[in-house]
Phi, psi and omega in degrees: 000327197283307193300313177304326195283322198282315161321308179282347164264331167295332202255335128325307159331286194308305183278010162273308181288309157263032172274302160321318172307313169315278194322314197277331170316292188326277203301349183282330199286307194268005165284257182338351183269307185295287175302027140259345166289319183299310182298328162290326183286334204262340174301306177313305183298349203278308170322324193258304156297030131304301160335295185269354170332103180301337159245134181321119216254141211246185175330305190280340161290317155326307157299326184291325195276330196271327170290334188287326202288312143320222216347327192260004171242005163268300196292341162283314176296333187276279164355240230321326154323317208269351181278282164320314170322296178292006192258274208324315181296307170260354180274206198296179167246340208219171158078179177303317186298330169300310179294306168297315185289308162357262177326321172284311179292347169277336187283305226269294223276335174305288174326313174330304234277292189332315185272011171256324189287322188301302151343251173342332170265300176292006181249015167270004164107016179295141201266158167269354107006263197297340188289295208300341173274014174257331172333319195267294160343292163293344131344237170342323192268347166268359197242290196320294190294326180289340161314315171256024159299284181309322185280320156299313205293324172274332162323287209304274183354307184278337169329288149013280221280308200257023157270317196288330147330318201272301194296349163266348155272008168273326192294295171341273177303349182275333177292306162315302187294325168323301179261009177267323161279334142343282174291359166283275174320312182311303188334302216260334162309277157002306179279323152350294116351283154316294183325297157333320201254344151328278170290029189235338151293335191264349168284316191296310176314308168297321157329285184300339176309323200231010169210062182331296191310332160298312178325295170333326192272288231279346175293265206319340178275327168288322152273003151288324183277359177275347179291345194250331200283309206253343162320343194227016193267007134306322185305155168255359188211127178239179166244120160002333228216309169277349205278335200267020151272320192295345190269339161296303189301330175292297171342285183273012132293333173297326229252325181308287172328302175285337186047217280216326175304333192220122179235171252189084168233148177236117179236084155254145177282143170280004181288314177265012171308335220227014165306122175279151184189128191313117170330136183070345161300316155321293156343291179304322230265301197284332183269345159288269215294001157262335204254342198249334198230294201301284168341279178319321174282123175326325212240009179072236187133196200229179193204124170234129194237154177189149186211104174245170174261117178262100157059244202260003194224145148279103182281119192240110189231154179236081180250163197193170179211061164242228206311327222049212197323165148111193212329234245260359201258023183287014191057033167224055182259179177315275170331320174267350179293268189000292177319307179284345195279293188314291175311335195255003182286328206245009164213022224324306163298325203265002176267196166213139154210128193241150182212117214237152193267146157250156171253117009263350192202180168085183194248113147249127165239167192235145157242138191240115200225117160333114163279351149292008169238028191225098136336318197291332211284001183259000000 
């Protein structure tokens, strides 16, 4: 418990800070906004009157008028900031109350910027006489631009404001198709199982009509093979290594039924035991091809499973030598849907399952499964 409390306060921390970071980036992007506006307004202005000047105004004066005049509509525009900012920042967020609360601090921060710049004049030597017939004026000219401070400042806010909308309804919708796929995959797992145990009940049942002791033999392989089956028949992910016990234990419940009709070899390397690769697919490969080809022949035939690495992929193949193609083995039962349905759910483009004609006779399919999608294979 200490250790989980002490994790959620560290990751409280981490998102203060960057929240806090965000915030000071913001105020650095409008400081910096502010002070490229100030320079600009004071270069114009300075221009324009040197322009109408009646005597020539020469560099170095020019410069001189133009730094006093920067620093001192800067330290008034940053005043006017110190006004505004925290109501934007802390003030209502939302509504009439946001709008009013503005509006007071551009009146609040207008008033400033006038009574700094007057200050400034009068300490150039302006009489306060001449400052009070000025009063309305200098006014206006200073409540206007924090008017349109606030009005940048709220514009980019709502911008903000409706991309990170935007980027939580993407977040949104990528969690959904997530958990929609999610819910897909069980679904289509799912179907798995009834099927299996279906035709594995309805052989045991014929069985027992026309052999008990066999029934008998094949009950029992069968609850061996539930013993390796079902700890894991749930799982969204299995390993080379269990699949290729479950496929002993099927096997030789099939082989009590078929007897001498059915042989049976498995070559995975103990090098790809510990590969992950989606459950039960094999199984499914192997049980097809017992139920469509092998089954069906007076002579039974054989089943070879086997699993290599091709470049970036791992290939998982099931050859047999039974009908191969034609009336039910044509590859489009339940099952084999279930296979292509689950790949394209759960790597789409980049997997394959392909079903190959053998010489002289029989089915080799395949699974083509990206190993950048096997966590285990690194």
């Amino acid at each position: 418990m200490p250790e989980r409390t002490a994790s959620f306060r560290g990751g409280g921390l981490s998102v203060r800070w960057r929240e806090w970071r965000g915030a000071a980036a913001g105020e650095l992007r409008t400081l910096a906004f502010v002070v490229a506006v100030v320079a600009l307004l004071v270069l114009f202005r300075q221009t324009v009157v040197a322009g109408i000047g009646e005597e020539h105004v020469v560099a170095s004066e020019f410069l001189a008028g133009l730094h006093d005049d920067f620093w001192q509509h800067l330290c008034i525009a940053l005043t006017m900031l110190l006004l505004i900012q925290p109501v934007r920042r802390l003030g209502p967020q939302e509504g009439w109350r946001r709008i009013a609360a503005a509006a007071v601090a551009v009146a609040i921060a207008g008033a400033a910027g006038a009574a700094a710049r007057l200050l400034f004049l009068h300490a150039d030597g302006t009489s306060f006489a001449e400052l009070a017939a000025i009063v309305p004026g200098m006014y206006l000219r200073f409540v206007i631009p924090a008017a349109l401070l606030v009005a940048v400042g709220e514009f980019h806010r709502a911008e903000v404001r409706g991309l990170e909308a935007m980027r939580a309804a993407d977040a949104d919708r990528a969690a959904l198709e997530q958990q929609t796929l999610q819910a897909r995959l069980r679904a289509l797992e799912a179907q798995i199982e009834p099927h299996f145990l279906f035709n594995t009940l309805a052989t045991l049942r014929r069985l027992y009509e026309t052999d008990a002791q066999v029934g008998e033999a094949m009950l029992e392989r069968l609850m061996r093979y539930f013993e390796v089956a079902l700890p894991s028949m749930r799982s969204t992910q299995s390993t080379l290594a269990r699949e290729a016990e479950l496929l002993g234990s099927y096997l030789e419940l099939q082989r009590v039924r078929m007897g001498r009709r059915l042989a049976f070899g498995i070559d995975i390397a103990p090098a790809l035991h510990a590969i992950e690769v989606p459950p039960m697919m094999l199984l499914t490969l192997v049980e097809n091809s017992i139920k469509h080809g092998l089954a069906p022949q007076r002579d039974g035939g054989r089943i070879d499973v086997a699993a290599r690495v091709d470049g970036d992929a791992l290939l998982l193949e099931v050859a047999d030598t039974g009908r191969g193609f034609g009336g039910d083995s044509a590859g489009g039962g339940t099952g084999l849907a279930n296979i292509r349905a689950r790949l394209a759910a759960m790597f789409g483009g980049a997997a394959e399952f392909t079903l190959a004609r053998r010489e002289p006779s029989g089915l080799l399919a395949t699974l083509r499964i990206p190993l950048a999608a096997t966590p285990a294979a690194t």
